[in-house]
C-alpha positions in Angstrom: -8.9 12.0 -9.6 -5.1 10.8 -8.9 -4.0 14.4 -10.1 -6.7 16.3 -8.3 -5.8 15.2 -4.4 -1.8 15.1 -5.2 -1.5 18.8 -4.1 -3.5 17.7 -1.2 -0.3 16.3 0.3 2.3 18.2 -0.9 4.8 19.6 1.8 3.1 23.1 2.3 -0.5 21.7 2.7 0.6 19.2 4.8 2.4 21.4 7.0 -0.8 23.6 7.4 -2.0 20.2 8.8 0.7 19.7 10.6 -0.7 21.3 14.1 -3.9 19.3 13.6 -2.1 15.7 13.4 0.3 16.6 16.0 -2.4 17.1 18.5 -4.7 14.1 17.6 -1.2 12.1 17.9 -1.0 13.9 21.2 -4.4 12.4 22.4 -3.1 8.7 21.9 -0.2 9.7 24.5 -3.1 11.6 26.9 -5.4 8.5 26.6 -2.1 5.7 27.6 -1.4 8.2 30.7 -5.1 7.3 31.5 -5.2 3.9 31.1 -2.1 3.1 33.1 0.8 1.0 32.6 -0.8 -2.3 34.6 -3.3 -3.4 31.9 -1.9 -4.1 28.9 -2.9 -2.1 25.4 -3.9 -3.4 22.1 -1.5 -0.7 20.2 -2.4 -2.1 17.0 -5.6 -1.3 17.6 -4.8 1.6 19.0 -2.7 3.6 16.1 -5.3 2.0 13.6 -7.6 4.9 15.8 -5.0 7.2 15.4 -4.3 7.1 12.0 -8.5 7.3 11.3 -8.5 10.4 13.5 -5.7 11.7 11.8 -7.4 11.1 8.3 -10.6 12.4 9.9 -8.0 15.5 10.2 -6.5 16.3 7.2 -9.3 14.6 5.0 -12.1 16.8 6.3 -11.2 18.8 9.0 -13.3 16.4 11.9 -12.9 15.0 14.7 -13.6 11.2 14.4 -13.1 10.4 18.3 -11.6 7.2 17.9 -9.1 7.3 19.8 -11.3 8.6 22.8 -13.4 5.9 22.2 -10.4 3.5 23.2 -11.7 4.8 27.4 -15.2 3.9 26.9 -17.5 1.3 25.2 -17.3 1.5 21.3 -21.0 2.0 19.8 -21.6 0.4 16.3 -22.4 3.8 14.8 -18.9 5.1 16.2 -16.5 5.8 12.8 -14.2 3.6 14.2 -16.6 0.6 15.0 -18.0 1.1 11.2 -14.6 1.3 9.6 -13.1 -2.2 11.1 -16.2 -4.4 10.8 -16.8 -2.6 7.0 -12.8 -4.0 6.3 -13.4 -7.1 8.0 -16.5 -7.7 5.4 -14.0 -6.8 2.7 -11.4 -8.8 4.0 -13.9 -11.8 3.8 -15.1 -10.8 0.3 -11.7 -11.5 -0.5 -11.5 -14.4 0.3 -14.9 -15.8 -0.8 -15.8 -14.2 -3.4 -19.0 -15.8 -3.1 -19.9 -14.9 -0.1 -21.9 -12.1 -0.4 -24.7 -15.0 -2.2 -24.6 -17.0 0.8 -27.8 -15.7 2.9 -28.5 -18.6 5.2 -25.2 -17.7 6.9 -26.1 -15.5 10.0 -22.2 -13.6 9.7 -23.6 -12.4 5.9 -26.1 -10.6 7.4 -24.1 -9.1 9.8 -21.5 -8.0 7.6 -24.2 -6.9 5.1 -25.2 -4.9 7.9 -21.6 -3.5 8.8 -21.2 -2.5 5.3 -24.7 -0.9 5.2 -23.2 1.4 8.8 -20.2 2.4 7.0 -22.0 3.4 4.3 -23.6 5.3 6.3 -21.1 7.3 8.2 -19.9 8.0 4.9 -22.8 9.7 3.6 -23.6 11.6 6.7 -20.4 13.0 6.4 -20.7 13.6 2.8 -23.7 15.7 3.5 -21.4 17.7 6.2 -18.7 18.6 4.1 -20.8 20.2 1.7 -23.8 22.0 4.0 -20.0 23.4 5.7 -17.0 23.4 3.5 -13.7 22.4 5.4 -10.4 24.3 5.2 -9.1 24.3 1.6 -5.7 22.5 3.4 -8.3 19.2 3.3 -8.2 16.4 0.8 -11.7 16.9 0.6 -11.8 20.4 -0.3 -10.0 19.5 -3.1 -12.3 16.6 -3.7 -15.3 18.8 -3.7 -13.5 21.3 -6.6 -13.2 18.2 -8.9 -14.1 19.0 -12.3 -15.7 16.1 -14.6 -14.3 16.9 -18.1 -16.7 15.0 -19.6 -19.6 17.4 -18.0 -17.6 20.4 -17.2 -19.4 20.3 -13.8 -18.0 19.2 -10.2 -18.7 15.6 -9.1 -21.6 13.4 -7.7 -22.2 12.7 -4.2 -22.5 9.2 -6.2 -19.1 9.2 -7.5 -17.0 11.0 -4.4 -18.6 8.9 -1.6 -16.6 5.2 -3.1 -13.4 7.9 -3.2 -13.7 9.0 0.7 -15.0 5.8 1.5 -11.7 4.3 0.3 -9.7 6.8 1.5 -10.7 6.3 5.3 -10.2 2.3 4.9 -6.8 2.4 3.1 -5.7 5.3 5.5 -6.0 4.1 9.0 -5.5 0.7 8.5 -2.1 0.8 6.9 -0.4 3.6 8.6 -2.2 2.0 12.0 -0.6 -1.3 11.5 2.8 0.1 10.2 2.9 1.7 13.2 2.3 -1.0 15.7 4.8 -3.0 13.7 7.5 -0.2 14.0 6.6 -0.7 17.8 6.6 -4.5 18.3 10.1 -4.2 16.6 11.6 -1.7 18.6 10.3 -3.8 21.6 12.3 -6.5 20.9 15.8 -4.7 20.5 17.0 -2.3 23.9 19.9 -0.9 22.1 17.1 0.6 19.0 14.9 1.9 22.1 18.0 3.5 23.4 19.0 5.2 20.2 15.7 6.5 19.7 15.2 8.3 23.4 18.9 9.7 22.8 17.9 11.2 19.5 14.6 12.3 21.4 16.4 13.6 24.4 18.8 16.0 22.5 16.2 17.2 20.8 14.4 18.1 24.9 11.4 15.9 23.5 11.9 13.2 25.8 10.1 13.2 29.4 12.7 13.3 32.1 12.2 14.3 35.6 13.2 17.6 35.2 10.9 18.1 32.5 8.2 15.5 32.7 6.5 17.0 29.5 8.8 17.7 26.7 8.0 20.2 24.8 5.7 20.0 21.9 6.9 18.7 18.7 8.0 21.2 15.9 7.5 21.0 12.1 11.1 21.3 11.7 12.2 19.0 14.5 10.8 16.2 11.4 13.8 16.2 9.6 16.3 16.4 12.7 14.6 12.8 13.7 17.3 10.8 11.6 17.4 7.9 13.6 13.3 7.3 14.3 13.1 8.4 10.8 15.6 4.9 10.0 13.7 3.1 12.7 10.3 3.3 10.5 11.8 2.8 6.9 13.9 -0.3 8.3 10.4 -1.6 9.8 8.5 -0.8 6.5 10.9 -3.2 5.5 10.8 -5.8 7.8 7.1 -5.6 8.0 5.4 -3.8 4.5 1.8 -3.8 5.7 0.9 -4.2 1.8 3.0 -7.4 0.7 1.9 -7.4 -2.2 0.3 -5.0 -4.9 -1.3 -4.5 -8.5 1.3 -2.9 -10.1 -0.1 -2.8 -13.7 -2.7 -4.2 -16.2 -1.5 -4.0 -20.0 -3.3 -1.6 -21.7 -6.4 -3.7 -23.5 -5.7 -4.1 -27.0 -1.8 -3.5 -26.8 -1.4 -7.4 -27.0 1.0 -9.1 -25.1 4.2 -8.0 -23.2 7.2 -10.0 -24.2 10.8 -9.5 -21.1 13.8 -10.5 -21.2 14.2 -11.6 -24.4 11.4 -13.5 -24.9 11.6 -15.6 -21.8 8.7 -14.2 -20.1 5.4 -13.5 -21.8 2.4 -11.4 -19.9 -0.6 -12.3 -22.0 -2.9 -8.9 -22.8 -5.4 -8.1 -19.9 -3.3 -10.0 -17.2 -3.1 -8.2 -13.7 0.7 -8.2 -12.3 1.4 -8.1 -8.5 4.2 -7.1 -7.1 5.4 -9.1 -4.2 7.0 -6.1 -1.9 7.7 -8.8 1.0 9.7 -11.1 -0.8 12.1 -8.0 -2.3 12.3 -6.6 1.1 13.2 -9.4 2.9 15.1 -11.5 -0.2 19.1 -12.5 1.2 20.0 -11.7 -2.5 18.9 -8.3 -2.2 20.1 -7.4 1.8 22.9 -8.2 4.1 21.1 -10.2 7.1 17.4 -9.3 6.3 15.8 -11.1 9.0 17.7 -8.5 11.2 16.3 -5.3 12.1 19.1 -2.4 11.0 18.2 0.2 11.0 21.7 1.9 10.6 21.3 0.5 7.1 19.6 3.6 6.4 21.8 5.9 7.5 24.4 4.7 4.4 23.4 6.8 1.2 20.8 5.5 -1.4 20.1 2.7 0.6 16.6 1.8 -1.0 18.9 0.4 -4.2 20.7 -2.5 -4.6 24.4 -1.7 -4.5 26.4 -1.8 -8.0 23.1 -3.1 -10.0 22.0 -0.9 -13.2 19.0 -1.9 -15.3 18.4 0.3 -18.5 20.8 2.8 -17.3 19.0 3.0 -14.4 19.6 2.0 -10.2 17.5 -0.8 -9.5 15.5 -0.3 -6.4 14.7 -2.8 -3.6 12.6 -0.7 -1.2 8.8 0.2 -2.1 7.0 0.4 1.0 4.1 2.4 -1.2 4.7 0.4 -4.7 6.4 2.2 -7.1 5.6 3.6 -10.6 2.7 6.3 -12.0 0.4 4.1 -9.4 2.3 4.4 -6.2 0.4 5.6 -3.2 -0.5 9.2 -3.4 -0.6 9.5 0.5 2.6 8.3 1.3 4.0 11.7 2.3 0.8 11.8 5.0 1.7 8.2 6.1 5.5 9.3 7.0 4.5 12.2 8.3 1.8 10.1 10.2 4.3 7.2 11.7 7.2 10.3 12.4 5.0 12.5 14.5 3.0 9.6 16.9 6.0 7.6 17.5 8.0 10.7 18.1 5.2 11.8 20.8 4.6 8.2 22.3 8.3 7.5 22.6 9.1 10.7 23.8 6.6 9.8 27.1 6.4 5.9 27.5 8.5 2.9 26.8 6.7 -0.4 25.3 7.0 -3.8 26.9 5.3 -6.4 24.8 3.0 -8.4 27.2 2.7 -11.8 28.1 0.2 -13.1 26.1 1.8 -12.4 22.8 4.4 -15.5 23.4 7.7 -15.1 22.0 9.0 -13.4 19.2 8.5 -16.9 16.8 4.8 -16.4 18.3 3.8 -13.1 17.3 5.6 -13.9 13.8 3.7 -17.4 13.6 0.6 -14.9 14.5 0.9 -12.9 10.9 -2.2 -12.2 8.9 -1.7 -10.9 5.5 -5.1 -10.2 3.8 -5.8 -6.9 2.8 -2.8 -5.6 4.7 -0.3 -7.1 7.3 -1.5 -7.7 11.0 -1.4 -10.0 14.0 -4.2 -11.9 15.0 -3.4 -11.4 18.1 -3.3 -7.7 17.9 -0.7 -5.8 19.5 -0.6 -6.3 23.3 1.4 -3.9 25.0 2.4 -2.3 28.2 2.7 1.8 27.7 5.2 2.7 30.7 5.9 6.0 31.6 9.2 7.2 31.2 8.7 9.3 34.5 7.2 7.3 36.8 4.0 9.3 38.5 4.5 10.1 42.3 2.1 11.0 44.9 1.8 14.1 45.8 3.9 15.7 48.8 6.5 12.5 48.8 9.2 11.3 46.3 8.1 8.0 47.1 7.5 6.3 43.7 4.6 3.9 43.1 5.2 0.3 43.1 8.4 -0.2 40.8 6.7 -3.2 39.6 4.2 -1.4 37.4 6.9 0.3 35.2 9.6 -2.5 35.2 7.8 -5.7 36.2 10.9 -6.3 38.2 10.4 -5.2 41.2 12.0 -8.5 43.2 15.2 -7.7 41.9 15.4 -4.4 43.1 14.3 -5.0 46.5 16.6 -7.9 46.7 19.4 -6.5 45.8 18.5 -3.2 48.1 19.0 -0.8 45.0 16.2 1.5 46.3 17.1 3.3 49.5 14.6 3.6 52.6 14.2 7.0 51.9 12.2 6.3 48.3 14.1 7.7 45.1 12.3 9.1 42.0 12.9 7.1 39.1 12.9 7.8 35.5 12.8 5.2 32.4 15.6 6.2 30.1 14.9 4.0 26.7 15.3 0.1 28.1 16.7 1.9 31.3 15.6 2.6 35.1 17.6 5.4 36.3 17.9 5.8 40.3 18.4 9.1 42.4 21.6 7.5 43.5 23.3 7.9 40.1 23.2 4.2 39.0 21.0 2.7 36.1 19.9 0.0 36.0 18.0 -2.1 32.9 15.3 -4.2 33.8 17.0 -7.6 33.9 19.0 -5.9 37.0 22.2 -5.4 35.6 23.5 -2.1 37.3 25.6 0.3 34.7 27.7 3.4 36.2 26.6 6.8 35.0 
């Protein structure tokens, strides 16, 4: 199965796709205009839609409205509804493995029931893809050409459903939370933010008010994102959704495994797991690796650790998607994934984490690792527009404090003239008609 989706995300087919994710990336940043910078945004939430729109995309070639859904009320039948109470039923399975026994508890039957939707979607979709077969650039157009070797025949309904069914939980959830991650942390660090909208703006895909749309990302402007591009890996890093993962079971009957000498004995049969956060965040592996860096992966062969050789070989320290003949297969759809939204959201808005997520030690304190990494809080954000919206037939801006929450200072300090100046958010920056900037603590910096 493995080797029958791998060509499924290779570089040409996914940049056949490439169109397709761009502009279901694009609704997120259509949908954020829409809801306005006042109320603050679950963004973990959010990208977990986008990223199940986006499989929705290149999996089958539909249109999963999730991320529309985030403007109106969620029915239970909705993909996205089905998909996070279906994980959160798994999630629990996990850790009661009983559970599923326990039918005097009112929440079984309700995940019972969850499950039973998902299911449902699934098959209904199942029974879509093959009354109308989607573009052969889909995964699921090479699902549907499987051959069984053992019948010589393409596969069951009964054995492809468990394959998409996986696909659409392990693909929007991870790439989804990655991406709000890779969001909280820029957050926290102005002098990131400000890299990242300088990259963006030489590129002309950052809103100014000249050009309050930039233009539409390219396939090839991808690779010219070096910096964003660091940004993600150093928060894949900081924050690997999957901490840890099976990396191998001994083959049954090839008795034990003896390393290192002798010292360390797997028994036959044993499952290994491979502990991803404790490598990416181990001091004897990384300089300062509570810190995010992500100029650390600008230096060369960065994912191994310097002067160390093992067999004859580099020994790595990065593996964001596990590493071996059972890495992820999608990992080139999840970069591409995390590249093209954050490129788009930060190209339009700014992200100010909001008041009720506490402090940095509280959103960490707030981690939840249990099939992948999240907050239990979610991801509350505000999106702010890095052009600031302005009524039509003035230059009068709206209230300053929607887009900087520190309006007080700049009335205090007169920075604003009577006349009513457009402003502009550049990165962590306001930027006056007068030629000053100003960040939004209120320091003034020249031009």
């Amino acid at each position: 199965m493995r080797k029958a989706v791998a060509t499924a995300f290779s570089t040409c087919n996914l940049r056949t796709n490439f169109p397709g994710i761009r502009k279901t990336c694009m609704q997120m940043v259509e949908v954020l205009k829409e809801l306005g910078p006042d109320g603050p945004v679950d963004m973990d939430n959010a990208t977990c839609r986008m990223s199940l729109d986006v499989t929705g995309q290149v999996g089958f070639g539909r249109d999963m409205g999730a991320t529309r859904a985030l403007l109106g009320r969620d029915e239970p039948g909705q993909a996205i509804s089905a998909t996070q109470a279906a994980l959160a039923e798994a999630e629990m399975g996990l850790i009661d493995p009983l559970r599923r026994y326990k039918l005097w508890r009112p929440d079984v039957w309700a995940g019972k029931a969850a499950t039973r939707r998902y299911h449902e979607m699934i098959s209904r979709l199942m029974a879509d893809i093959r009354r109308e077969r989607p573009s052969e650039a889909t995964i699921a157009a090479h699902l549907l050409d499987v051959v069984d070797p053992r019948t010589g025949k393409t596969l069951t309904d009964e054995f492809l459903q468990p394959q998409i069914a996986q696909l659409f939980l392990a693909g929007s959830e991870t790439t989804g939370h990655q991406a709000s991650w890779a969001m909280y942390a820029v957050s926290q660090d102005a002098e990131v933010e400000a890299k990242i909208t300088e990259e963006l703006a030489s590129l002309c895909l950052l809103a100014t008010h000249k050009s309050p749309q930039p233009r539409p990302l390219q396939w090839d402007d991808l690779k010219r994102l070096t910096y964003l591009n660091a940004v993600i890996k150093e928060s894949m890093r900081m924050y690997p959704v999957t901490g840890a993962v099976p990396l191998r079971t001994p083959v049954k009957g090839g008795g034990d495994v003896t390393l290192g000498g002798g010292k360390l004995v797997i028994p036959e049969g044993a499952v290994l797991h491979m502990p991803i956060a404790a490598i990416h965040l181990s001091p004897a592996l990384w300089d300062n690796p509570d810190r995010l860096d992500p100029d650390r992966w600008l230096q060369e062969n960065a994912e191994y650790v310097p002067n160390a050789m093992l067999n004859g070989k580099c020994v790595k320290r990065y593996m964001p998607f596990a590493e071996g003949a059972r890495n992820c297969v999608a990992q080139t759809l999840a970069q591409l994934n995390l590249t093209t939204a954050l490129a788009q959201l930060y190209g339009s808005f700014t992200f100010r984490l909001a008041s009720e997520m506490g402090t940095a030690e509280d959103v960490r304190a707030a981690e939840q690792t249990m099939v992948t990494l999240s907050c239990v809080k979610g991801m509350m954000m505000h999106a702010i527009p890095r052009v600031a919206p302005v009524r039509a037939g003035s230059r009068q801006p709206f209230c300053e404090k929607q887009f900087c929450q520190r309006r007080e200072v700049l009335q205090s300090r007169k920075r604003v003239h009577s006349s009513g100046y457009s402003i502009e958010a550049q990165g962590s920056l306001i930027k006056l008609g007068d030629n000053r900037v100003h960040n939004y603590l209120g320091q003034p910096e020249l031009v």
